[in-house]
C-alpha positions in Angstrom: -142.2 -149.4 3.7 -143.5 -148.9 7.4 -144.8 -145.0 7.7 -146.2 -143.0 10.3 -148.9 -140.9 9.2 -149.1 -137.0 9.2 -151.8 -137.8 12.4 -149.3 -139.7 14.3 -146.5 -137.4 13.5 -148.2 -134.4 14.9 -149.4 -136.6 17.9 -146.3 -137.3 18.9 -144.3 -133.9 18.0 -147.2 -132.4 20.7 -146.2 -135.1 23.1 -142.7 -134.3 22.5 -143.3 -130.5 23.4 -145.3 -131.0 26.3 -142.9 -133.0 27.8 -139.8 -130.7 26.9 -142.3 -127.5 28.4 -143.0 -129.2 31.9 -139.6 -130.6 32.4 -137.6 -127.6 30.7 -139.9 -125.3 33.6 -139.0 -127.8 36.3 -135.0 -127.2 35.0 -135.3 -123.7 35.1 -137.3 -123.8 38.3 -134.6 -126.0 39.8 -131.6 -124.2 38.1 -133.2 -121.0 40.0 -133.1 -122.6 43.4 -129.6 -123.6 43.4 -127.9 -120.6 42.6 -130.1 -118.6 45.0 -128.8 -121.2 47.5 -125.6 -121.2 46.6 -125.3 -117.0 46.8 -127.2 -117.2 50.1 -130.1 -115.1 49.4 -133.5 -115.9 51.6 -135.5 -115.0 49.4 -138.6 -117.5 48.9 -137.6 -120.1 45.3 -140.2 -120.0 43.2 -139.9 -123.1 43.2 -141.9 -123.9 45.9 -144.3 -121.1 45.3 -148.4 -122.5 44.8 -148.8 -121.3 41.1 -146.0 -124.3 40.1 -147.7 -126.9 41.8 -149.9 -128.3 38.9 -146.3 -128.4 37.1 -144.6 -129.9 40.1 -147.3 -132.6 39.8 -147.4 -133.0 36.3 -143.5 -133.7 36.3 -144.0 -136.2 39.1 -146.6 -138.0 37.7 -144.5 -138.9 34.3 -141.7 -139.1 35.6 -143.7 -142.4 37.7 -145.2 -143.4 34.5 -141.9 -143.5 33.0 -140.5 -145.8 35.8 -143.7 -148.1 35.7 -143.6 -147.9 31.7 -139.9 -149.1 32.4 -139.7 -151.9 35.2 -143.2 -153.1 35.7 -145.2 -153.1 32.2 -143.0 -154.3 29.9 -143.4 -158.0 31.5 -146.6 -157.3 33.0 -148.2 -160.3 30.6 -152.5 -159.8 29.9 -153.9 -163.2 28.7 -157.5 -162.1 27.4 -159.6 -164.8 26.7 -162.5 -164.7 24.0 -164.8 -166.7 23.0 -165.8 -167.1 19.4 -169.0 -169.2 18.1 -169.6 -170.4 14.5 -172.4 -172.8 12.8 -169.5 -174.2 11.0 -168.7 -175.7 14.3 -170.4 -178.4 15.0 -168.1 -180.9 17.3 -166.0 -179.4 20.5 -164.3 -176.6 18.4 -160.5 -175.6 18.9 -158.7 -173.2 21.5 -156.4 -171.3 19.8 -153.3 -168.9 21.0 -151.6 -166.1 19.4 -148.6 -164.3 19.9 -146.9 -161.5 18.3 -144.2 -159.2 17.8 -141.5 -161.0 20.1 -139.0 -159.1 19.7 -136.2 -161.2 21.4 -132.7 -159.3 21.8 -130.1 -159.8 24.1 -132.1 -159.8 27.0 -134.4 -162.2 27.9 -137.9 -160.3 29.3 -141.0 -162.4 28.4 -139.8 -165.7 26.9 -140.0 -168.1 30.1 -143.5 -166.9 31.4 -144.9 -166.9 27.4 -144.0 -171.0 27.4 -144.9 -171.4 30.6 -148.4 -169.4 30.4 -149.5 -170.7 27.0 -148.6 -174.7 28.2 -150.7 -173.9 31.0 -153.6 -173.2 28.5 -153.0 -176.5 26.9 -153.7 -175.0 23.1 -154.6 -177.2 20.2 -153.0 -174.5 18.0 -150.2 -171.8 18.4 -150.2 -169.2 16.0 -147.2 -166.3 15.5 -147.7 -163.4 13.4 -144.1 -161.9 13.0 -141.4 -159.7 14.2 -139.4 -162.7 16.2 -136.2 -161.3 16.7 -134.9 -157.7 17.5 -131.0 -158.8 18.0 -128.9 -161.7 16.5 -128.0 -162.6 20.0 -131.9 -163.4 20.7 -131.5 -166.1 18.8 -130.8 -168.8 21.0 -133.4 -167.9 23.1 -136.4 -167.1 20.3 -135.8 -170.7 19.3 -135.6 -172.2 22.4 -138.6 -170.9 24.1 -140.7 -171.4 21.2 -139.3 -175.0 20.6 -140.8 -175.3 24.1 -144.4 -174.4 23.3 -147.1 -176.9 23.4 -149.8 -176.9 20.9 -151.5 -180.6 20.4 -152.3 -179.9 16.1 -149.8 -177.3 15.4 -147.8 -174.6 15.5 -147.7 -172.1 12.5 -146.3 -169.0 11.8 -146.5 -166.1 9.6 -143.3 -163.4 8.8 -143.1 -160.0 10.0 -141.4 -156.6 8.6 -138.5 -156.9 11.0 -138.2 -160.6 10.1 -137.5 -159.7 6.2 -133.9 -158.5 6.9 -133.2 -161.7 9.0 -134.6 -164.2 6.4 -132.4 -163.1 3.9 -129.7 -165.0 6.2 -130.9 -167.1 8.3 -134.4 -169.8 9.3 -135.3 -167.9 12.6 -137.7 -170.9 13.5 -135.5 -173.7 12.7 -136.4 -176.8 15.1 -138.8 -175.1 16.9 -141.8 -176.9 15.5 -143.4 -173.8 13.7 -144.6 -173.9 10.1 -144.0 -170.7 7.8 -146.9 -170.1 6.0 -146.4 -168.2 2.9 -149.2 -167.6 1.2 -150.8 -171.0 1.7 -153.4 -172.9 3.7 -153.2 -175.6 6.3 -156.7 -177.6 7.3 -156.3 -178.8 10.9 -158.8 -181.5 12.2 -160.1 -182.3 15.2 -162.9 -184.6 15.6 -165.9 -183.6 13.0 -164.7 -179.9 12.9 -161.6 -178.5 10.3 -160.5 -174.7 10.5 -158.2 -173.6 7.9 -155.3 -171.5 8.9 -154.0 -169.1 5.7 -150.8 -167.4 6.2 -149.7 -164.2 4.2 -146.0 -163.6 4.5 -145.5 -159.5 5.4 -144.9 -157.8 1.6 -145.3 -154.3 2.5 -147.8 -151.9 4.0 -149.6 -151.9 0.4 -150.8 -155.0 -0.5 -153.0 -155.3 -3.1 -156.8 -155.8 -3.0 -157.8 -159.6 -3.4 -154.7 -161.2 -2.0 -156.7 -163.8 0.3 -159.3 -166.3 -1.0 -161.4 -167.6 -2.4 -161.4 -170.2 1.1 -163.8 -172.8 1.0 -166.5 -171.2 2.7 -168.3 -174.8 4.5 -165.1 -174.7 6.9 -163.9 -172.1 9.9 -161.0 -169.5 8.2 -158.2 -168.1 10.1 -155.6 -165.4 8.2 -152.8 -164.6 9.7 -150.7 -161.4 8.6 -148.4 -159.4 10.4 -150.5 -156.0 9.7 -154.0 -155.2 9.8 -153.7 -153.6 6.7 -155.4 -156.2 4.6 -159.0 -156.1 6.8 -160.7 -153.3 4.3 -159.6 -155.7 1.4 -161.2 -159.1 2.4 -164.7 -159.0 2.1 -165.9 -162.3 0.8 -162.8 -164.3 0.5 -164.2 -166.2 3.5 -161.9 -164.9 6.6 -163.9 -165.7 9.4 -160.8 -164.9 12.0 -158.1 -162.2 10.7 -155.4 -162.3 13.4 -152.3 -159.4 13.4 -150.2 -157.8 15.9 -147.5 -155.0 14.3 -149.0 -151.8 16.1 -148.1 -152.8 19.7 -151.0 -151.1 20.9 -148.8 -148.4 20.4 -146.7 -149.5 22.6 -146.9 -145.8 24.5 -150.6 -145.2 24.8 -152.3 -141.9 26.7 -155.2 -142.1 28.7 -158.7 -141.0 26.7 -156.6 -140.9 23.9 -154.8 -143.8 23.0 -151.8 -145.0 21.0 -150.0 -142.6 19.4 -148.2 -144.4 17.0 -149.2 -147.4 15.0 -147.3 -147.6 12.1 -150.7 -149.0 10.7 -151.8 -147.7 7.1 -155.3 -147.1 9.4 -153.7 -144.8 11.6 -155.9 -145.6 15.2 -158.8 -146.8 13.5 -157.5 -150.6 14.1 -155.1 -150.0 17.0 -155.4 -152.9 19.5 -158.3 -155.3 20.5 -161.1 -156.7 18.9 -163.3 -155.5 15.7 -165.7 -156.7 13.7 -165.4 -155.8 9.9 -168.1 -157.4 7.4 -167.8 -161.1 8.0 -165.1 -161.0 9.5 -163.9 -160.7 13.4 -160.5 -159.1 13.2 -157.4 -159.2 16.4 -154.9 -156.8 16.6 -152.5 -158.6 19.0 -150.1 -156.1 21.2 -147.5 -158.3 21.1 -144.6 -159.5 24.0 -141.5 -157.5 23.3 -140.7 -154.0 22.3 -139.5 -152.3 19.2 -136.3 -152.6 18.5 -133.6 -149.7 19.8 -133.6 -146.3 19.4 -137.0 -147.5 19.6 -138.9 -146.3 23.5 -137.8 -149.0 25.3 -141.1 -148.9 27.8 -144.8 -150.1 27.5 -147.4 -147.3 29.0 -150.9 -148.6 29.3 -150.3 -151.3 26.2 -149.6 -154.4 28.5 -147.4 -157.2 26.6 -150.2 -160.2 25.6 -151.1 -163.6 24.8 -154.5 -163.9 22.9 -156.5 -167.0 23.2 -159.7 -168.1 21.3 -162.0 -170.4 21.7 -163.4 -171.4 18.8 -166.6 -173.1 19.2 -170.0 -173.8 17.8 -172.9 -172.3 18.7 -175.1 -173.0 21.6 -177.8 -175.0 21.2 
């Protein structure tokens, strides 16, 4: 079960009231004006008077970040780049792509520039890790688009907690060229180097110490699980890769502070970007679409993303 924490429930109950406070004043402010208009006294509105204009500001300024977190960010796509180096690599290495939390629903947003944009990277791998589909009538489109993806050794995929409900029915990646990995390991080869790719199907936001390894230890390890939930329970199975998406970056995010919401059992502490935890370089992907409605349908300073690695050995 996917649970905000008591942090993120006060977070965004203050966010909540400061947004009722400035534009309940600017309502009353307004309401004010009007019916002085309308009964024709000439008296000066306080609306205009200096004191307000902090509020007047305040209201403006969301009320543009609203429109921007509406029309312009939601398929404004960030394609970091990162380069990874390992002495288990000893040939040309790999460049690898993630993508998360699709989302598709009944209206196409990121699809066409995600195939486009990750062909033009020519990957050797694709890797998804969950939440593919908002909407039954994204369907069509989910499939198609990632049909369309490029990826010269393979494509592989892992389940996320909005995919559990559709599964039950339905193969969301059915002749798209994806593998599911549930709970399994796939060794991809490219000249001298191997990387293993270990896919943990989404169980829960309590999964139990000790899930993931042993992995053979002589070769480069990728996991791939919807959450980062699992990163504090990993040390020495041999992960030298964890990739995630799930928290969206929280999807709303405030400046100085942050997401606001995660739905992470680590709260902020994991919220978007790159970490290193033990052995172990850990990704927490914001992912392309947006969560599913009543969900806020608007990204604020948590630009959709493609990740892509190059995984290579170290310089000599």
């Amino acid at each position: 079960m996917i649970t905000m924490s008591l942090r993120e429930v006060v977070s965004l109950l203050i966010f909540a009231l400061l947004l009722f406070v400035v534009y309940g004043l600017e309502m009353l402010l307004l309401v004010d004006y009007a019916r002085d208009r309308i009964r024709g006294q000439s008296r000066r509105s306080a609306l205009f008077h200096k004191r307000y204009l902090a509020l007047h500001a305040a209201a403006v300024l969301g009320l543009g970040g609203m429109l921007y977190g509406y029309l312009i960010e939601p398929t404004w796509i960030d394609v970091p780049v990162m380069t990874l180096r390992s002495p288990k690599l000893q040939d040309t290495g790999f460049r690898l792509v993630q993508i998360s939390d699709l989302h598709c629903d009944r209206k196409i947003r990121n699809e066409e520039s995600m195939v486009r944009l990750i062909n033009d990277l020519k990957p050797d791998i694709i890797v998804a890790t969950g939440d593919f589909l908002n909407h039954s009538l994204g369907l069509p489109h989910l499939r198609d688009s990632l049909q369309r993806l490029n990826a010269s050794l393979g494509k592989f995929a892992v389940m996320g907690n909005q995919d559990v409900r559709w599964l039950s029915r339905l193969d969301l990646l059915e002749s798209t060229g994806f593998r599911w990995l549930n709970g399994e390991t796939v060794v991809v080869t490219k000249n001298a180097d191997r990387i293993g790719i270990h896919g943990m199907p989404f169980a829960g936001s309590d999964a139990p110490s000790g899930v993931v390894g042993p992995l053979a230890r002589e070769r480069f390890n990728v996991l791939l699980f919807h959450t980062p939930d699992l990163i504090e329970d990993i040390g020495g199975s041999g992960v030298d890769l964890y990739l995630c998406g799930h928290t969206h970056g929280g999807q709303v995010t405030l400046p100085w502070y942050g997401a606001l919401i995660t739905f992470s059992k680590f709260g902020k502490k994991y919220e978007s970007g790159l970490y290193r935890v033990g052995e172990t370089t850990l990704y927490v992907n914001r992912g392309l679409g947006l969560e599913p409605r009543p969900g806020p349908q608007v990204r604020f300073l948590a630009r959709p993303e493609i990740a892509v690695f190059d995984i290579l050995p170290e310089q000599r």
